[in-house]
N, CA and C of each residue as an Amber inpcrd file, in Angstrom:
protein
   213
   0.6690000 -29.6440000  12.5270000  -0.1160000 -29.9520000  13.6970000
   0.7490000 -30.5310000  14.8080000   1.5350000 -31.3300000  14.4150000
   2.2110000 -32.0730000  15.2150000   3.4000000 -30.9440000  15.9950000
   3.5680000 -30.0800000  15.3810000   4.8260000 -29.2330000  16.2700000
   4.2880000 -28.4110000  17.1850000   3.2230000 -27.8280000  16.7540000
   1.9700000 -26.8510000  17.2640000   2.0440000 -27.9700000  18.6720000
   1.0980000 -29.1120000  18.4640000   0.6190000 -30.1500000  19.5170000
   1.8150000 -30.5330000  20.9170000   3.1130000 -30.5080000  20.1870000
   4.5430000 -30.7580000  21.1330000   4.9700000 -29.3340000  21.4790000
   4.4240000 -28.4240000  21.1580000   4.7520000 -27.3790000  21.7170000
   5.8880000 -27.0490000  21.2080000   6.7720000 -26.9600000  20.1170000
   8.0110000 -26.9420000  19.7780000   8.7290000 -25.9180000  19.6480000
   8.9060000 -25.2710000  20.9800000   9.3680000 -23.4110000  20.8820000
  10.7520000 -22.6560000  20.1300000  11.2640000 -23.6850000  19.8900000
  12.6430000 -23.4120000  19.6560000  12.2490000 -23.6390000  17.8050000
  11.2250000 -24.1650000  16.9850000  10.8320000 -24.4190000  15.9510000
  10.7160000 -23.1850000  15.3060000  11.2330000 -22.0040000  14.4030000
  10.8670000 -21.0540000  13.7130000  11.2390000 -21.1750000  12.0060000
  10.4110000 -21.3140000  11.5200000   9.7380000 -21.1570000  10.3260000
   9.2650000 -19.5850000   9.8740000  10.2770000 -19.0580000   8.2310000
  10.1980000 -18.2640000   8.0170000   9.5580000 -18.4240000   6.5230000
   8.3060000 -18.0630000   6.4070000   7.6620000 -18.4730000   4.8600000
   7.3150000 -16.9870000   4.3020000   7.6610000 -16.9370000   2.7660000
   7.5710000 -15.9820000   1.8340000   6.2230000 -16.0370000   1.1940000
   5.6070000 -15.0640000   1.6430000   4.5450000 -15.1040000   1.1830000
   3.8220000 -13.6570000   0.3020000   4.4360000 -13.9470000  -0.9610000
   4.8720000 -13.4730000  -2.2810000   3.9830000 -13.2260000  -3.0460000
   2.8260000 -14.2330000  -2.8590000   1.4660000 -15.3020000  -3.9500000
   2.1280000 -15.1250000  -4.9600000   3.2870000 -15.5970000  -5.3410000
   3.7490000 -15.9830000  -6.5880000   4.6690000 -17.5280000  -6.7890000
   3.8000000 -18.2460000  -7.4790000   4.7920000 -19.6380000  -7.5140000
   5.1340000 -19.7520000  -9.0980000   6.1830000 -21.2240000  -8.9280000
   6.3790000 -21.1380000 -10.3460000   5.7020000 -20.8040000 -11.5540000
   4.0140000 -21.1140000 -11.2490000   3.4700000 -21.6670000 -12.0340000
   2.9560000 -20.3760000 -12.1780000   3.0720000 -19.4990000 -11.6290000
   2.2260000 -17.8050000 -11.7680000   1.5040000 -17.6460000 -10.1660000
  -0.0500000 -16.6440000 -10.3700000  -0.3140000 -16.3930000  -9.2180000
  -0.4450000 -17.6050000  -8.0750000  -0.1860000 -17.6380000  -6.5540000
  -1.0760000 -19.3230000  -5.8030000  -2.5370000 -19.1830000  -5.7970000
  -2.9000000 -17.7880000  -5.7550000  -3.9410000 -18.0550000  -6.3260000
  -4.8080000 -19.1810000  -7.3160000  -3.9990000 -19.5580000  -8.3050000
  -4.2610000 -20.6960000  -9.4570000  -4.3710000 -22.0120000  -8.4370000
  -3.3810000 -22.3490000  -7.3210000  -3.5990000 -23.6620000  -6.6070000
  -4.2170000 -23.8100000  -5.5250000  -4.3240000 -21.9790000  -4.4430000
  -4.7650000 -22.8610000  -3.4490000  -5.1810000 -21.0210000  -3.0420000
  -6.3680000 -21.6340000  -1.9460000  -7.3910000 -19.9130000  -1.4440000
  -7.2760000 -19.9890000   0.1390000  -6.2090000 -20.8590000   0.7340000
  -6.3440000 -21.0710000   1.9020000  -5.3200000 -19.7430000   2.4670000
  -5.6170000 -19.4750000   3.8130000  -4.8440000 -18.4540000   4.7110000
  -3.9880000 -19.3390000   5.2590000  -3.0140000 -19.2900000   4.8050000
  -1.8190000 -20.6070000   5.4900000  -1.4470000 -19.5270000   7.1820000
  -1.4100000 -18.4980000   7.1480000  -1.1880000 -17.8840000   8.9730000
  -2.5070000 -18.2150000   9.8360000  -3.6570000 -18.4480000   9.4930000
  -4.7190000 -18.7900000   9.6240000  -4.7420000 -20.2140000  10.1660000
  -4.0130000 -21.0480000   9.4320000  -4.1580000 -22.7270000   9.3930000
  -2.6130000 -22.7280000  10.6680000  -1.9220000 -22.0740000  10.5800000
  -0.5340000 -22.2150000  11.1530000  -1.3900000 -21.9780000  12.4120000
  -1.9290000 -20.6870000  13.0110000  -2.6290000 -20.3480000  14.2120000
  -3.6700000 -21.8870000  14.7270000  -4.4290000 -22.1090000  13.8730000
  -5.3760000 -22.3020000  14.4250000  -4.4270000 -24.5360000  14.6040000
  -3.4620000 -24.7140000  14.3650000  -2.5300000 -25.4360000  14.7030000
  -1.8890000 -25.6110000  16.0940000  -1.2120000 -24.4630000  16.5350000
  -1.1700000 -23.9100000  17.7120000  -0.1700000 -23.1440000  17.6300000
   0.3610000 -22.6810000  16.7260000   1.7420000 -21.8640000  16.3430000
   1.6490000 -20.5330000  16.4940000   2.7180000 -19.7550000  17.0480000
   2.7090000 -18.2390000  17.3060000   3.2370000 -17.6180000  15.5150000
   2.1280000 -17.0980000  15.5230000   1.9570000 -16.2610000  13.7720000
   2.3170000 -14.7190000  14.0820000   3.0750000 -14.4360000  12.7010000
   3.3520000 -13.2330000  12.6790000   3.8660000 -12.8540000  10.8850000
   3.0810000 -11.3150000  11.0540000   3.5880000 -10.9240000  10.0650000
   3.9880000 -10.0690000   9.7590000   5.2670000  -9.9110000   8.8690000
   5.8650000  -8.7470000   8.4680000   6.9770000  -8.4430000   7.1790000
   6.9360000  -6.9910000   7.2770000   7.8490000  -6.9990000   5.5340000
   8.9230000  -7.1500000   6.1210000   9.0160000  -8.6530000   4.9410000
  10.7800000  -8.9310000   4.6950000  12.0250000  -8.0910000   4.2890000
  11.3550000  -6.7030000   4.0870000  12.5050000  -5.9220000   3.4490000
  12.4830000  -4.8460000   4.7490000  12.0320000  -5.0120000   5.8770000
  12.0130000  -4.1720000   6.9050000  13.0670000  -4.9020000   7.6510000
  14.4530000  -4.6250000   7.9010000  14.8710000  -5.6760000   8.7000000
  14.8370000  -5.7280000   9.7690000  14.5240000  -4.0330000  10.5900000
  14.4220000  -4.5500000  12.2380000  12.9420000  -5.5020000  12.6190000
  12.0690000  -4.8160000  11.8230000  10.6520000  -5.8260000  11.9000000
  11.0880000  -7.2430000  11.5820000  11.8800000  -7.8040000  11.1430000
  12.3000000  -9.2210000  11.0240000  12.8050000  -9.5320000  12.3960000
  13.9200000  -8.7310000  12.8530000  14.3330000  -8.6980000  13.9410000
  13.6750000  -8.6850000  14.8410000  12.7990000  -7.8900000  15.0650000
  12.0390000  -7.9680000  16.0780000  11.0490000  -9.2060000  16.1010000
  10.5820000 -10.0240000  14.7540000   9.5610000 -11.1770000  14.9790000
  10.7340000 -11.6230000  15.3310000  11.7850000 -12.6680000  14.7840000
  12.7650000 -13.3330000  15.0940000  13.0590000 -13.2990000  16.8980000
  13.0340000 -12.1440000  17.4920000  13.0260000 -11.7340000  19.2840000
  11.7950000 -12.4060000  19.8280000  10.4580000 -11.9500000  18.8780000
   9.3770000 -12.1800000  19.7550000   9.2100000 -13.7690000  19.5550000
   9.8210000 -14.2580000  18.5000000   9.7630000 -15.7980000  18.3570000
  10.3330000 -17.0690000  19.3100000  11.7180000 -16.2330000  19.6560000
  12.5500000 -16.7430000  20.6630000  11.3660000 -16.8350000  22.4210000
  11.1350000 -15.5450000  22.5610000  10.4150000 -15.5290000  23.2940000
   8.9660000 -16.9500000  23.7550000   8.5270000 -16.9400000  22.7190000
   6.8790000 -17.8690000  22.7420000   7.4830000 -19.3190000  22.9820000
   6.6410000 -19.3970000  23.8260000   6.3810000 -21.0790000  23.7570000
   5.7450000 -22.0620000  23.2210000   5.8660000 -21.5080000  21.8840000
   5.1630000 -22.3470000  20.6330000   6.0250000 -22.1890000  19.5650000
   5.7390000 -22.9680000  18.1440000   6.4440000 -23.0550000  16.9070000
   5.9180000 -21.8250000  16.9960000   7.0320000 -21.2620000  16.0840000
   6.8940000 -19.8430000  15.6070000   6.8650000 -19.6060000  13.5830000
   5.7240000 -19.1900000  13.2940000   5.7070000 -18.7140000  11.8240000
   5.5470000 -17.0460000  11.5290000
């Protein structure tokens, strides 16, 4: 909330989102839309396959770009 709230543009955060934790599916811990909770924070959300690398590239561009934390 707090980076969202300061506007923190230069902030990019890259999360794997796998639904697999140690423990097996995240399913087992948690049903929340974490891009959902990141947005509604104030953060510029995006998603894409990690094994695509210009699509990385290209969020990584459009991230630089925003004037918000970027996920």
């Amino acid at each position: 909330d707090l980076a969202g709230h300061l506007k923190l543009a230069r902030l990019i955060v890259f999360w794997d989102d796998n639904a697999i934790s140690i423990d097996g599916p995240t399913s087992l811990s948690t049903s929340m839309d974490q891009p959902a909770r990141f947005e509604a924070a104030g953060w510029h959300v995006q998603s894409v396959d990690g094994h695509d690398t210009e699509a990385v590239a290209a969020a990584i561009e459009a991230a630089q770009q925003s004037d918000r934390p970027s996920l």
